[in-house]
N, C-alpha and C positions, 0 to 999 in steps of 0.2 A: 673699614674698621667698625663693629657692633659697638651703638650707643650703650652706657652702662646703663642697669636697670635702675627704673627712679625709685627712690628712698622719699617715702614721704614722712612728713610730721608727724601726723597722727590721720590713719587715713581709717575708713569702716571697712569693717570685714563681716561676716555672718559666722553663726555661733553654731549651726548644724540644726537649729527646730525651725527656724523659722520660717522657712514654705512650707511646712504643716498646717503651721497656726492661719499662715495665709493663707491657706488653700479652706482651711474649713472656714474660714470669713465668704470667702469665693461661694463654698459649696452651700452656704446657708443666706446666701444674697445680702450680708451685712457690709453694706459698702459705702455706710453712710457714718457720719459723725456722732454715730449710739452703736451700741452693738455689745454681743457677750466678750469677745475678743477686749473691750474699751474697757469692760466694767473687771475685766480679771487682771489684764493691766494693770488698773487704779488700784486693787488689792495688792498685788503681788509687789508692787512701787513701794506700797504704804508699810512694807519691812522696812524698808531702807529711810523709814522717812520715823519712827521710833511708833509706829502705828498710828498715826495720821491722818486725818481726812487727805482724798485726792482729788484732785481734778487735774486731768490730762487734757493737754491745750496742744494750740499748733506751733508754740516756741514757749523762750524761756522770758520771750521778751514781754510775751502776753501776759505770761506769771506779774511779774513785776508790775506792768500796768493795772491789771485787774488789782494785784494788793492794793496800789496806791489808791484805786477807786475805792477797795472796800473799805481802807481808812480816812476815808474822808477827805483824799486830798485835794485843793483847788486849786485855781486862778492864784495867784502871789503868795502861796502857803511858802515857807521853807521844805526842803528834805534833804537832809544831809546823808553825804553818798560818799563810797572811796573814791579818791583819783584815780588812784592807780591798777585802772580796771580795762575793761572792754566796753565801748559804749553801749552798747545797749543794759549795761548796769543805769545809766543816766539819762538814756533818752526819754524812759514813759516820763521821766518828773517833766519833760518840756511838752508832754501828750497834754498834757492838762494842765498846760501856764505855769505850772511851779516853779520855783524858784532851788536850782541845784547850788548847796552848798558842799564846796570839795573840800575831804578831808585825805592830808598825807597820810603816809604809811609809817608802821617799825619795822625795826631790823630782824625782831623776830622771827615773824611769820611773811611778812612785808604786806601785809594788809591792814586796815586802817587803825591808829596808832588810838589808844583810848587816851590816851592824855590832850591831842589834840581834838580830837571828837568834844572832848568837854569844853575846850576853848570856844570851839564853834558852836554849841548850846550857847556858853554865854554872847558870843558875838551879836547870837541872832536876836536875843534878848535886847541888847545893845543896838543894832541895827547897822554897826560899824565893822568894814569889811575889806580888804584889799583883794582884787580879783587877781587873775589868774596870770595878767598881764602888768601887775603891779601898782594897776593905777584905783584909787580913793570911789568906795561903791555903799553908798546910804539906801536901807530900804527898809521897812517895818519893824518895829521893837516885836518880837513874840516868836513863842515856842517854836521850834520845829514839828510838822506835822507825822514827818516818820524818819527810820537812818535804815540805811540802805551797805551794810557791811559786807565784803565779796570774801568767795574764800577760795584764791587767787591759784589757779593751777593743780589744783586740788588741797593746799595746804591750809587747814581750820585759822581762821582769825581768830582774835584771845574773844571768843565770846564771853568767857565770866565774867573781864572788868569790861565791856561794852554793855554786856545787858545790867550791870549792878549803875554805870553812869544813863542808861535809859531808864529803867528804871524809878533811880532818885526825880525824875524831873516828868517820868509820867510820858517819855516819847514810844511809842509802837517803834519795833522792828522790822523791815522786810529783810530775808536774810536769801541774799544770793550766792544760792550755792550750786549755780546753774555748772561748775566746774569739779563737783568734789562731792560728788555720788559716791557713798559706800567711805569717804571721810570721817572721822569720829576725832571727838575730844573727851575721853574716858569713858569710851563706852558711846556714848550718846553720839548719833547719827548728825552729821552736819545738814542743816533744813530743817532742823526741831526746835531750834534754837530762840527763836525770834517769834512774834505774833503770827508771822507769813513766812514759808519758806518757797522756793524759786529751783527748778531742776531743767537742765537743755540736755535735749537729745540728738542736738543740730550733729551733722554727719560727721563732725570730728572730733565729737566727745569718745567718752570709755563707754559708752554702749547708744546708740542711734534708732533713729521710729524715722530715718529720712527727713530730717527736719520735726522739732517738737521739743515740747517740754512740759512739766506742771506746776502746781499750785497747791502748795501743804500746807493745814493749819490743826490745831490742837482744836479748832472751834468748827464742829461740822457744820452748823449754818453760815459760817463762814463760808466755807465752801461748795455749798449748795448754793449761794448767794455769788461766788464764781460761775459756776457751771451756767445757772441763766444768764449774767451777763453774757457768758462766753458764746452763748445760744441765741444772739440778737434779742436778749433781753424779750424772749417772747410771752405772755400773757396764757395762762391757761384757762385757754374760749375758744371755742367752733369754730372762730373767724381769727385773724391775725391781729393782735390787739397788744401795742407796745407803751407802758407808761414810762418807758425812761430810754436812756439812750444804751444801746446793744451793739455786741462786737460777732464775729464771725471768726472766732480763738477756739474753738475746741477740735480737738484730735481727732482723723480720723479712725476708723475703725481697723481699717487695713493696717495704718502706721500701728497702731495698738497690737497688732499681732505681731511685727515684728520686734515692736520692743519686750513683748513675752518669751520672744525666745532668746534674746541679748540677755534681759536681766539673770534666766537661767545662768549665762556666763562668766556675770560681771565678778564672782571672788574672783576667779581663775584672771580675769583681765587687770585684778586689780594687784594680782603678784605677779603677774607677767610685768605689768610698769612699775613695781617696785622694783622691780630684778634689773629691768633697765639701768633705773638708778643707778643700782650701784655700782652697775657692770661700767657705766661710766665715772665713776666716783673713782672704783679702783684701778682703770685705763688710767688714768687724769693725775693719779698720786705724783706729787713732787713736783706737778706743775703749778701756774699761779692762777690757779680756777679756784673759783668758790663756789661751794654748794648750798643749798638750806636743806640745814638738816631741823628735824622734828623736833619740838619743846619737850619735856617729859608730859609722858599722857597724849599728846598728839598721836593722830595716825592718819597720815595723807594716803590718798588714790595714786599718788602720784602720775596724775592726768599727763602734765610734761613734765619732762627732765629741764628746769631753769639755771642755771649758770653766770657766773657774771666775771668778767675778766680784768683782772688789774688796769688801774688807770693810766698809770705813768711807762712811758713819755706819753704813751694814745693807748685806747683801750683795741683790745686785737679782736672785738665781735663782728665787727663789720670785715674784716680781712676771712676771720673764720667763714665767714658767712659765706662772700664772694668765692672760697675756695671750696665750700661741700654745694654751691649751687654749680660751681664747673664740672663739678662730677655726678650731676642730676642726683643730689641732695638738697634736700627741702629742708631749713630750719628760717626761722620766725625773730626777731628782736622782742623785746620783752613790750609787752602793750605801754605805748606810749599815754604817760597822764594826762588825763582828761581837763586838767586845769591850763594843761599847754595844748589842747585841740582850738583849734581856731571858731569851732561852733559854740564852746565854752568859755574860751578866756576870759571873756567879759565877764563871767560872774564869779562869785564869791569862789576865797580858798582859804585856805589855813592849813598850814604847811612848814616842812622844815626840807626842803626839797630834795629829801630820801630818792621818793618816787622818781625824780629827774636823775637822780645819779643811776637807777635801776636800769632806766631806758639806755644811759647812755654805755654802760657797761656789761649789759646783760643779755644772754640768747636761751632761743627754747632751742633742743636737742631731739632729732628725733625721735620720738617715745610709743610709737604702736604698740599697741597689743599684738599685733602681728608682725615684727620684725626679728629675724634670722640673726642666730650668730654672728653668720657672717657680715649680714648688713650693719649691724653695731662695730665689727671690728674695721668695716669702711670707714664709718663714719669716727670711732676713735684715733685711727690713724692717719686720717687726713685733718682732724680736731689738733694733734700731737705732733702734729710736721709744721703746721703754724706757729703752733708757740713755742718751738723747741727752740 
């Protein structure tokens, strides 16, 4: 009997340019971390980013890092970050001793809730904290040095009431939007949002460089101020002359070509996963799935299709699960909070434990750009036989 064919999540495909663009990197010996291929990239990125400085790096995780360097952050600063994210939203605060403060989620959008965002300003002021594991956490009275808001599967967080509560109190932004390329909240690009904005290309986003990502600011020495870091912070002298400390984070040249021929794609990729949507919104009618849908003014990528299954007597994602993995289908639980990861418990949260009910009730749905009719009506009729 023939294995069925796997159904992945979100897997990379090629857009039709991109051994062009390769080939003339190839044919012009640019095979280094500069090159024409990087710098048309960085332009071509910088639509999608509200016309932005770029720098194109080797992740999204670099992005993040390098912002927190540019803002000054250090040893026992605060930065308050979503939960209910992908760790590498929270790792660079622990690159540089920082101190991650986790903030739950709404029900809106399900990314981080601005009412408690302000709790956690004042906490931090306060120095008074209950961590992640519920037990009593005392540490510095003072400002948070940046907030770190996700925009979670591609769906925009309320940036107006987050940047109006940064704002009043004078916190920077990094804004991860390492998920929600080509996202917008009236118009304006999600990654514009914030002092710093954050883009991945890693191989299972809605458009790929084989691993990669950048670093957008409205402030171009900003971002020339990335690009050296990203370049082992090297000194321009004859000789190799470093006054600070340097990463080896910038994009190569080659990845930069084939993100030139992705971005070509990326509307078309991005109504192919809206289509998904709702092709399983209207499979799913009448059953007891929930969707998120859009705020007015929102307008998600809709990177994956997220789902969340009624609670009572038990939630049915994990049965879902178990049954489109029998059928070599690929779907994912919803990213488990960061406040209940066992490398974070320990530290600060503030929370109304949304994010924990999300985990426990919620699945990602296969969502490729590349996924067949028919592969969608696999996976809604074996979604449909569970819960029915």
């Amino acid at each position: 009997m023939n294995k069925p064919e796997k159904i992945w999540l979100s897997s990379p495909h090629m857009g039709g340019s991109e051994t062009t663009y390769v080939q003339e990197a190839f044919n012009l010996n640019w095979i280094a971390p500069t090159g024409p291929q990087l710098a048309k990239f960085e332009e071509n990125l910088s639509t999608y980013a509200n016309n932005q400085s770029v720098a194109a790096l080797s992740s999204g995780t670099a992005g993040i890092h390098l912002g927190l360097k540019l803002l000054g952050v250090q040893a026992d600063d605060y930065v308050i970050c979503q939960s209910f994210t992908f760790s590498a939203s929270a790792n660079p605060i622990r690159y540089e001793g920082a101190i991650p403060v986790f903030v739950d989620s709404e029900d809106k959008t399900w990314n981080m809730c601005p009412v408690l965002l302000e709790e956690a300003i004042e906490r931090c002021l306060s120095g008074e904290f209950l961590t992640g594991d519920g037990k009593r956490w005392t540490g510095p009275k003072k400002l948070p040095k940046a907030i770190i808001p996700v925009h979670l599967y591609g769906m925009p967080a309320q940036m107006e009431a987050i940047q109006k509560i940064a704002n009043n109190y004078g916190i920077p932004i990094v804004e991860d939007a390492a998920e929600a390329l080509g996202s917008t909240i009236a118009g304006q690009c999600c990654g514009s949002f914030g002092e710093i904005g954050v883009f991945s290309f890693n191989g299972n986003k809605i458009i790929t460089t084989s691993g990669g990502g950048a670093l957008t600011s409205k402030n171009p020495s900003m971002v020339d101020e990335a690009k050296f870091l990203a370049t082992q912070a090297r000194e321009n002298t004859p000789h190799y002359e470093h006054k600070v400390i340097g990463y080896n984070y910038r994009l190569s040249n080659v990845s930069a070509a084939i993100g030139i021929g992705q971005l070509e794609v990326l509307p078309q990729r991005i109504e192919k996963r809206r289509a998904n949507f709702e092709f399983y919104k209207e499979a799913f009618a009448g059953l007891e799935i929930q969707f998120l849908d859009e705020p007015m003014g929102y307008f998600s990528n809709r990177w994956l299709t997220t789902v969340l299954f009624d609670d009572a007597p038990q939630p049915l994602n994990t049965a879902v699960r178990l049954a489109l993995d029998a059928h070599a289908i690929e779907s994912r639980p919803l990213w488990k909070p960061m406040h209940l990861q066992p490398v974070f418990q320990s530290f600060p949260y503030v929370g109304n434990s949304f994010s924990e009910k999300l985990f426990k009730q919620g699945l990602c749905l296969p969502s490729g750009s590349n996924l067949t009719l028919d592969q969608l009506d696999r996976v809604a009729s074996l979604v449909c036989s569970v819960c029915k």
